[in-house]
C-alpha positions, 0 to 999 in steps of 0.5 A: 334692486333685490339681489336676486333681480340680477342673474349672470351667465357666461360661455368659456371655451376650456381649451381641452379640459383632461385630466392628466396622463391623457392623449390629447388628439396626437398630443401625450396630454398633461402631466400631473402639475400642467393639469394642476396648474390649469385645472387652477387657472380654471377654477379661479376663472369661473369664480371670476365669472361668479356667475349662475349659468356658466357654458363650457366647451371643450370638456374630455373628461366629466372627472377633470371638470369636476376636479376643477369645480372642487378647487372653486372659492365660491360656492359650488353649482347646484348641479353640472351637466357634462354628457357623455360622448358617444361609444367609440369617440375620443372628443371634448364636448360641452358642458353646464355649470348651474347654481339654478333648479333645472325644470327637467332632464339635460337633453344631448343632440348628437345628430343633425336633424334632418335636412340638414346633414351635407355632403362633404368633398373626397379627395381622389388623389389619395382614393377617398369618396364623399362623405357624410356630415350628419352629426354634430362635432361636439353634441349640443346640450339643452336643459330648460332653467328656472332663471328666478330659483330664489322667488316663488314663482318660476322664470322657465328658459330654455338653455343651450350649449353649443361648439360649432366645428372650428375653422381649421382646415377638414384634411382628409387622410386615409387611416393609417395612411397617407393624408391631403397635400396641404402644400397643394393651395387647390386642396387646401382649398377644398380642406377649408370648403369642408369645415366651411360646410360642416359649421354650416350643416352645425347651424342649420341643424342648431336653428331647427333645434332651436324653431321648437321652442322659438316658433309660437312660442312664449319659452325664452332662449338662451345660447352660449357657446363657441360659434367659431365664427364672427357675429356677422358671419353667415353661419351666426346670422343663420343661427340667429335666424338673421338671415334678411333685413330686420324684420318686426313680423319675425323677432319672435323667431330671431336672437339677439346677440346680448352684447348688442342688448346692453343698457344704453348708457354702458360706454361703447356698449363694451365691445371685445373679443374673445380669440385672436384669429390670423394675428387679429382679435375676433369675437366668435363667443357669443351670447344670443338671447331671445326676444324675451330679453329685448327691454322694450319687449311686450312679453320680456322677462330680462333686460341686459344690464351689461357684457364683459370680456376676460381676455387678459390672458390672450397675450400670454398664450398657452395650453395652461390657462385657454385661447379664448376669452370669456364673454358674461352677460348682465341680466336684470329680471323683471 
């Protein structure tokens, strides 16, 4: 098999990627050497990824992804798409390493497309109304690649790259004053409803991001990212547009998580994780792949090979290196 058959493409949640001297939420940030020494750690991940496509999550500042990128062994990215975050916000967002041509612009989704913005609970107790979930917590980025650089003839996907918002709790304050009683378990309730709500408006919106080139259409799919939720949850299924039994008539529309893809003599289909939740290994990085990728698929252009896990560093956790592992999928194209 010609090397340029076989394509790599990983998602890694940075664990807060800034550079130094630089507020962290609440935290003074990293001093000079812990940005060293992460910015290392970094680096030498995505050469162990040695992959074409690499999604990241968690960047606050473009000048530290590019920073770490620098320190790379292997040969740099043709390009790196870090967008930037919108007037007045301080939050990480995504990013995309590529050693593939792009096919246009790098588009930023801030908003939730219509329909699908929530209503979140107030808390009267401390005289806050409802709110209005409608933008995305970290923007979703999406660029359509040319997966075959190498040949002659272009391979188009589209590629996307997503946060969803997390699982810890939504606690409501007012500015400057008093916020939720967590010690309260009925409003420590409500607080996880809230990012029960927002991860859910978050995929909805994806999945209408995504009908446009899914819906009868032949453009591939990829998207990598932090779900912050497992492959069976509501919120992936919703994403993936798994949302009722397996359907032929629908797997034009429906993605595929790749690790559920590989070829069928890989031992136990590599199952790993990605994150330790409540003490327990969680997979909520994931991979999902369009039917184009399905090997037994009349219209495929890709069949998964393999996916790995790096999560050697979970048992050593903190802030230097990153809390969640690294998941890489093995493509052969055809």
């Amino acid at each position: 098999m010609n090397s340029s058959d076989r394509l790599r493409i990983a998602s890694l949640n940075t664990l807060n990627l800034r550079m130094p001297g630089r507020a962290i939420y609440q935290d003074a940030g990293y001093s000079p050497e812990e940005f060293e020494a992460k910015s290392a750690w970094l680096a030498g991940m995505i050469d162990t990824l040695a992959s074409q496509l690499v999604g990241l999550q968690e960047v606050f500042d473009e000048e530290a992804l590019r920073e770490t990128v620098s320190r790379c062994a292997g040969p740099p990215p043709r390009w790196i798409a870090a967008p930037e975050r919108h007037a007045g916000s301080d939050l990480p967002r995504v990013a995309l390493l590529s050693w593939l041509d792009a096919l246009g612009e790098v588009e930023t989704v801030e908003r939730i497309p219509d329909g699908f913005a929530v209503r979140l609970p107030g808390a009267p107790e401390i005289g806050l109304p409802e709110t209005l979930h409608d933008r995305f917590s970290r923007p979703v980025l999406g660029v359509t690649i040319d997966l075959a650089s190498s040949r002659r003839r272009p391979v188009p996907a589209r590629v996307y790259v997503v946060h969803l918002k997390s699982r810890r709790p939504n606690r409501a304050s007012v500015p400057g004053g008093p916020g939720e009683d967590m010690d309260d378990p009925v409003i420590e309730a409500r607080a996880h409803m809230r990012s029960l709500l927002m991860r859910a408006a978050e995929a909805g919106g994806l999945r209408a991001l995504l009908m446009r080139d899914l819906h009868q259409s032949r453009m591939p799919v990829i998207v990598l990212g932090d779900f912050n939720d497992h492959a069976k949850a509501a919120t992936t299924n919703l994403v993936a547009g798994r949302m009722a039994p397996k359907n032929l008539a629908r797997r034009d529309i429906q993605l595929y998580h790749a690790a559920a893809l590989q070829a069928p003599n890989i031992l136990t289909h590599r199952v790993g994780y990605t994150k330790f939740h409540l003490g327990e290994p969680d997979s909520i990085d994931h991979i999902l792949l369009s039917e184009e990728f399905l090997r037994e698929g009349k219209h495929a252009i890709a069949e998964v090979e393999r996916v790995d896990y790096f999560n050697d560093h979970l048992s050593e956790p903190g802030r230097l290196a990153s809390d969640h592992g690294a998941i890489r999928a093995t493509l052969r194209l055809r």
